[in-house]
C-alpha positions in Angstrom: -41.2 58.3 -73.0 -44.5 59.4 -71.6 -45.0 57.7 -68.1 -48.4 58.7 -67.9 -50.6 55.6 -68.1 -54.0 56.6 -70.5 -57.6 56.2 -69.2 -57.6 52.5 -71.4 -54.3 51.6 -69.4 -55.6 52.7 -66.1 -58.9 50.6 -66.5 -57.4 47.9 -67.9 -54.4 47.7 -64.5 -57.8 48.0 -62.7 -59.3 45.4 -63.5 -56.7 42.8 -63.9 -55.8 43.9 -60.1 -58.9 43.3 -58.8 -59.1 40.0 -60.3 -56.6 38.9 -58.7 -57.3 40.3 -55.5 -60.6 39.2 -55.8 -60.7 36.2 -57.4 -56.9 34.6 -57.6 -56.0 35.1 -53.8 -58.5 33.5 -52.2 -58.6 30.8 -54.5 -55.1 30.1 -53.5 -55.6 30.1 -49.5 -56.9 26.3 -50.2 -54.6 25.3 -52.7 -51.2 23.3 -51.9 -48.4 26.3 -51.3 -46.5 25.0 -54.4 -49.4 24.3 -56.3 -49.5 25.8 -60.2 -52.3 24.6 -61.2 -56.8 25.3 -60.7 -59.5 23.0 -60.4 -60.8 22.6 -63.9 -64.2 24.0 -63.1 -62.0 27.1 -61.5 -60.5 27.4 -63.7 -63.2 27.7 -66.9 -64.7 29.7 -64.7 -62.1 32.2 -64.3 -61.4 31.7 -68.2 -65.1 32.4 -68.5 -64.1 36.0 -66.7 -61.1 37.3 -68.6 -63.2 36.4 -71.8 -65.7 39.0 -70.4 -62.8 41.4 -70.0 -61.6 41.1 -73.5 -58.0 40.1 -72.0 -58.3 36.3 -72.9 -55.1 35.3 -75.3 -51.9 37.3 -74.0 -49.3 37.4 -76.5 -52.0 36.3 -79.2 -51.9 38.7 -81.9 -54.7 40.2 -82.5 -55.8 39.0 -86.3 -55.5 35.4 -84.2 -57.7 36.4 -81.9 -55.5 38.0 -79.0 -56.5 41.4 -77.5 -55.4 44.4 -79.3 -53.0 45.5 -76.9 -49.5 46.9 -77.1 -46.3 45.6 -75.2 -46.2 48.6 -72.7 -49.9 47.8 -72.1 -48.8 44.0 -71.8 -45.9 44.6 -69.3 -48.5 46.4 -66.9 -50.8 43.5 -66.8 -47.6 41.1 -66.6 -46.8 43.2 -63.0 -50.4 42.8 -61.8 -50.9 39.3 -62.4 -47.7 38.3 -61.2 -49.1 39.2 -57.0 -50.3 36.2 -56.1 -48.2 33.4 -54.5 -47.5 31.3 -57.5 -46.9 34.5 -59.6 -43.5 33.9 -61.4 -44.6 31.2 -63.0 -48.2 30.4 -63.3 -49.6 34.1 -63.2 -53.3 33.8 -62.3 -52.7 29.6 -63.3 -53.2 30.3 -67.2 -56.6 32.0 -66.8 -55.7 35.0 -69.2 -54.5 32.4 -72.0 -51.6 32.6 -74.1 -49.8 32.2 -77.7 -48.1 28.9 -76.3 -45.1 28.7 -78.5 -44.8 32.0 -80.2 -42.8 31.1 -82.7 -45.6 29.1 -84.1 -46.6 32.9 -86.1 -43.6 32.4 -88.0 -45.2 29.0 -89.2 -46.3 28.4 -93.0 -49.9 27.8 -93.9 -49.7 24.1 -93.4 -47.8 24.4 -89.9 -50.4 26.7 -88.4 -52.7 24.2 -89.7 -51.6 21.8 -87.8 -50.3 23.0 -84.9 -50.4 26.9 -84.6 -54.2 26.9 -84.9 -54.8 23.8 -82.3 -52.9 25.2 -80.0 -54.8 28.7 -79.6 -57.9 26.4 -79.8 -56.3 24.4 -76.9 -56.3 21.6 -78.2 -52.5 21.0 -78.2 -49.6 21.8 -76.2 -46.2 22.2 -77.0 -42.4 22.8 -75.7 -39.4 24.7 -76.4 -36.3 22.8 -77.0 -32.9 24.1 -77.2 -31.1 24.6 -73.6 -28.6 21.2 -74.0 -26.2 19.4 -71.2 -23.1 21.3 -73.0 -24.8 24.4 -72.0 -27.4 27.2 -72.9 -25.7 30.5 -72.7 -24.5 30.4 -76.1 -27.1 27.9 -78.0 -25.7 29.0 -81.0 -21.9 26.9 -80.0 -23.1 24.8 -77.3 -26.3 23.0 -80.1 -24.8 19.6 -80.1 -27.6 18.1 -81.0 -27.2 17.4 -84.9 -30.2 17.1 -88.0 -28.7 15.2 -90.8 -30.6 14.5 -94.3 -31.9 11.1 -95.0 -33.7 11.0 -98.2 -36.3 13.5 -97.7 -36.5 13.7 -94.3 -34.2 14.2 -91.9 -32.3 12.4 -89.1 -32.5 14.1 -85.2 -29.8 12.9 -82.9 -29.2 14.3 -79.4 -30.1 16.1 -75.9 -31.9 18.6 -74.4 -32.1 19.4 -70.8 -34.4 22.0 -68.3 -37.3 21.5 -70.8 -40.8 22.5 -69.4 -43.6 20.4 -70.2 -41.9 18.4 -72.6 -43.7 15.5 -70.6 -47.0 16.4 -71.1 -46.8 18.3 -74.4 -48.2 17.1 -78.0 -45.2 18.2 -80.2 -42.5 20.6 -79.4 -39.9 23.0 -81.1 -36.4 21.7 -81.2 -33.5 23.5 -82.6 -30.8 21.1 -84.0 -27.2 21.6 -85.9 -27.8 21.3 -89.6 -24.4 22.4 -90.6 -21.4 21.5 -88.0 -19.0 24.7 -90.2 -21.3 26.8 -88.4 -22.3 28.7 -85.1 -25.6 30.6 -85.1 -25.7 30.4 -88.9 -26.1 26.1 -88.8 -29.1 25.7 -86.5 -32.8 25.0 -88.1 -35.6 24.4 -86.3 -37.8 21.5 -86.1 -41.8 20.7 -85.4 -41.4 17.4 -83.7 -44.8 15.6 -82.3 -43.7 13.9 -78.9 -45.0 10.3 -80.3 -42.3 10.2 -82.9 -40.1 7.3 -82.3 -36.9 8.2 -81.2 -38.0 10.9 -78.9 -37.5 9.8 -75.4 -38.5 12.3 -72.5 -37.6 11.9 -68.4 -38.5 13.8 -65.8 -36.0 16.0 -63.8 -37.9 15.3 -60.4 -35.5 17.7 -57.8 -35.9 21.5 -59.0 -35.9 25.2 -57.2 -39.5 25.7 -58.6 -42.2 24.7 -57.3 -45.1 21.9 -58.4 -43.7 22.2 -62.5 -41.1 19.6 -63.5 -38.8 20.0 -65.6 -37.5 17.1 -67.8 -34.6 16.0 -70.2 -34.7 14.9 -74.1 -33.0 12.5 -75.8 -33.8 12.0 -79.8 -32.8 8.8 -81.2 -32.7 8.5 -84.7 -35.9 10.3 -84.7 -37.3 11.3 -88.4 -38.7 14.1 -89.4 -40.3 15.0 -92.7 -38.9 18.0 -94.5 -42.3 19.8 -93.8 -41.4 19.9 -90.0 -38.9 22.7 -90.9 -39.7 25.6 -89.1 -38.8 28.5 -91.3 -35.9 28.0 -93.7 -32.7 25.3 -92.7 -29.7 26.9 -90.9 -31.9 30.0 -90.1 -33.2 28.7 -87.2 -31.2 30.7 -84.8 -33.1 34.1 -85.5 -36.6 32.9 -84.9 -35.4 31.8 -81.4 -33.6 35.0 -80.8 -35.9 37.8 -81.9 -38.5 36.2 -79.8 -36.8 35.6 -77.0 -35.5 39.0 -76.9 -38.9 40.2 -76.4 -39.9 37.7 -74.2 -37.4 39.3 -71.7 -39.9 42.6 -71.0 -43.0 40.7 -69.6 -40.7 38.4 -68.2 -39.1 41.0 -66.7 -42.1 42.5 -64.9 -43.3 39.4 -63.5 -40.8 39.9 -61.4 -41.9 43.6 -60.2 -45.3 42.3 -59.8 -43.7 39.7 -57.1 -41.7 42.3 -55.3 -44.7 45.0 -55.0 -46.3 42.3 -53.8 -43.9 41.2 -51.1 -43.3 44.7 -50.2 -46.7 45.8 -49.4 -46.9 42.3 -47.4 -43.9 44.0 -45.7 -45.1 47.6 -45.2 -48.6 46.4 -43.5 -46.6 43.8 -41.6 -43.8 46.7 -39.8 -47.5 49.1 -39.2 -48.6 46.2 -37.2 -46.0 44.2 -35.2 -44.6 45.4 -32.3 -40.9 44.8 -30.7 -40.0 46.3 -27.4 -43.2 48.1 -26.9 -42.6 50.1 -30.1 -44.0 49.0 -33.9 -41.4 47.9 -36.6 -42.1 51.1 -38.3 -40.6 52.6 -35.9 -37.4 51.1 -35.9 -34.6 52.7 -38.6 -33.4 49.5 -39.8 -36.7 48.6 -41.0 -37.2 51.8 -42.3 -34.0 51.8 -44.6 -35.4 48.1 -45.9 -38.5 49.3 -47.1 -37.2 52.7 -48.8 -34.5 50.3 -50.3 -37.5 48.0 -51.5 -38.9 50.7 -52.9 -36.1 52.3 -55.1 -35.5 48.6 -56.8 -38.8 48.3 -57.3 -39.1 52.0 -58.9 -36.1 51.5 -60.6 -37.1 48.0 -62.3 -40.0 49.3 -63.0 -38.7 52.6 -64.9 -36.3 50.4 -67.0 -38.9 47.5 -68.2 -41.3 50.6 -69.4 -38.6 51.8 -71.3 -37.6 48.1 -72.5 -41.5 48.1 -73.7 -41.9 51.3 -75.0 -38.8 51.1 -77.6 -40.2 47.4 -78.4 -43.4 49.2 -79.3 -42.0 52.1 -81.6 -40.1 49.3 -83.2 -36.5 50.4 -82.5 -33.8 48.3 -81.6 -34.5 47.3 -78.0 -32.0 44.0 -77.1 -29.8 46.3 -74.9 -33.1 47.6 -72.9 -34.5 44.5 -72.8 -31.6 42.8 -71.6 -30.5 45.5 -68.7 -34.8 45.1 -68.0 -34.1 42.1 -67.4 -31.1 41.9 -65.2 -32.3 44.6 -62.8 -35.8 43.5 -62.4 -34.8 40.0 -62.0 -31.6 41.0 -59.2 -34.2 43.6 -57.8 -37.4 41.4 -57.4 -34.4 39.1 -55.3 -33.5 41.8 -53.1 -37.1 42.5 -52.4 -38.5 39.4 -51.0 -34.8 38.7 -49.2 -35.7 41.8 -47.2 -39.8 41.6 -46.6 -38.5 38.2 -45.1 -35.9 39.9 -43.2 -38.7 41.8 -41.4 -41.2 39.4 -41.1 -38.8 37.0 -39.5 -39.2 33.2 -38.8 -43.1 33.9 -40.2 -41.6 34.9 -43.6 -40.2 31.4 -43.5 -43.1 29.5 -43.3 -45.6 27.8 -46.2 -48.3 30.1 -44.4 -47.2 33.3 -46.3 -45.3 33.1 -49.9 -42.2 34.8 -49.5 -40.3 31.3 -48.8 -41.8 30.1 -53.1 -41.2 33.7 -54.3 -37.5 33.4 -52.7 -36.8 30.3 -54.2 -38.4 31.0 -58.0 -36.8 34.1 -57.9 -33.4 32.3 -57.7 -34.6 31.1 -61.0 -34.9 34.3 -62.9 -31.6 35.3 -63.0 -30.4 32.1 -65.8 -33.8 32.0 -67.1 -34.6 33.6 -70.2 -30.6 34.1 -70.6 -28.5 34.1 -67.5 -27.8 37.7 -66.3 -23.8 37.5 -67.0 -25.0 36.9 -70.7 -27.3 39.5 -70.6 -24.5 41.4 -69.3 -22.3 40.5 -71.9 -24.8 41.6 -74.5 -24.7 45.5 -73.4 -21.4 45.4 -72.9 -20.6 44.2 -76.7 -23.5 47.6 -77.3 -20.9 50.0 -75.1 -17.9 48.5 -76.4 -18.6 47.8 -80.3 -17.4 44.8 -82.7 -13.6 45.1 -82.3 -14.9 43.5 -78.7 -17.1 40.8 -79.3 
């Protein structure tokens, strides 16, 4: 793998770092400390901006529209817009766009009709449903909720839980057993619009992240017509899968973007302060925290590249994705745990954002797959089938 960025890549970093340095950061010293969201006429502004840049539509590809960028070139752009306080999880607040639901692509003609095509066009919004109560580790046994036939149409009863958005959203994708024989080869996958009757969403009010709720599903007797099928019935499995295995690389590096940005928080904060007549940089406890930063961060950073670039030359890259993943995620923790450490009780204040990137950092290691799964999914890789 060739680690040298090209002349496109180093503009491109460029640019994206000084908007948020230059236009995110001190946007944010007046918002709420766990706010997620702009003012609306920030944020067209801002929207207005990364048009200009030719970086509006992440993740859209590009005969929709999206930029004609690669995932390597994607993963450094998720670092630098993940170094802002509310980085993790609203990365410059939704100002570089999106594909929403991505596996809306995998839609027929008459789907992306209807909601593919409204959603880049932001006029719809939607949610991803299939983490139940009886777990989401292993959605493929743990699917409870069930999709019988009725007629032509079909019959959704059941659960989800940890669901973002589903409160606000137009329609969402819900994965549902179609065949109970099954594991991973009886799930389909359903378009459901959120004013179906039967659908019933509540807010989960008490959460580790900050401002965004998350909420809980129940579907009563909801119908769906047989067009709602996403892709073909007890095939839904893979179209959550391959997607969310590459979901795992950018996802990763949002989490290196928060932990360069907590270390160099750090590293200007131990050249300043002084203890005992002598500055933190002095001391040899400090010193050891920062170089420790800075080999996770290195590290993580190494390892999502290499997630990325196998993803681009379109060879298997689950296990690289999933060690990505795991590192960058225990990594980013160990990063802001220690910039803390050494900017004492002032790292634990709402005045700097080490105290949000602590907590939302928490999250990453069961979101997107917990880490013991991803884990699990190497070790099956080392080990071969006569062990999983």
């Amino acid at each position: 793998m060739d680690l040298q960025l090209s002349e496109e890549q180093k503009l491109i970093v460029e640019q994206v770092r000084r908007f948020v340095r230059e236009e995110i950061r001190p946007l944010e010293a007046r918002l709420d400390p766990d706010a997620d969201e702009l003012e609306p006429e920030d944020k067209a502004r801002l929207v207005a901006h990364t048009t200009a840049m030719g970086l509006y539509g992440l993740d859209i590809p590009p005969e929709f529209g999206g930029p004609d960028i690669d995932i390597v070139t994607r993963v450094l752009i998720a670092i630098e817009m993940a170094q802002h306080r509310a980085g993790l999880y609203a990365p410059c607040y939704g100002t570089f766009g999106g594909a929403g639901l991505a596996q809306l692509f995998e839609a027929n003609e008459d789907q992306k009709q209807r909601y593919l095509y409204p959603t880049l066009r932001g006029e719809k919004t939607g949610f991803f449903g299939l983490t139940e109560p009886s777990g989401g580790s292993d959605p493929a046994r743990a699917i409870r909720t069930r999709a019988v036939r009725d007629g032509q149409d079909w019959l959704i009863n059941g659960a989800k839980i940890f669901i973002s958005n589903a409160d606000k959203a137009d329609y969402g994708i819900v994965f549902a057993r179609t065949d109970p024989a099954k594991g991973r080869g009886g799930i389909t996958c359903f378009l459901v619009d959120t004013d179906t009757p039967g659908f019933h969403v509540r807010r989960i009010v008490h959460t580790l992240r900050s401002a965004r709720y998350a909420t809980e599903l129940e579907f009563k007797d909801m119908r769906i017509k047989q067009q709602n099928v996403l892709g073909e019935v007890n095939k839904g499995f893979a179209i959550a899968n391959d997607r969310l295995s590459r979901q795992r690389i950018p996802y990763a590096a949002g989490c290196i973007g928060v932990a360069i940005a907590a270390h160099e928080l750090a590293i200007d904060y131990a050249k300043e302060r002084e203890t005992f007549g002598q500055k933190l940089a002095t001391r040899q406890a400090v010193q050891w925290m920062l170089v420790d930063n800075e080999i996770d961060i290195r590290q993580a950073r190494w390892l999502t590249l290499a997630a990325a670039d196998k993803a681009r030359r379109s060879e298997p890259f689950r296990t690289e994705a999933a060690i990505a993943k795991v590192v960058a995620s225990e990594a980013g923790g160990r990063v802001v745990d220690r910039s803390m450490q050494i900017f004492g009780g002032h790292g634990m204040t709402k005045d700097l954002p080490f105290e949000r990137w602590y907590r939302e950092m928490r999250i990453r290691r069961v979101g997107e797959g917990p880490n013991e799964v991803q884990r699990m999914l190497v070790a099956r890789e080392l080990l071969g089938p006569a062990f999983r």
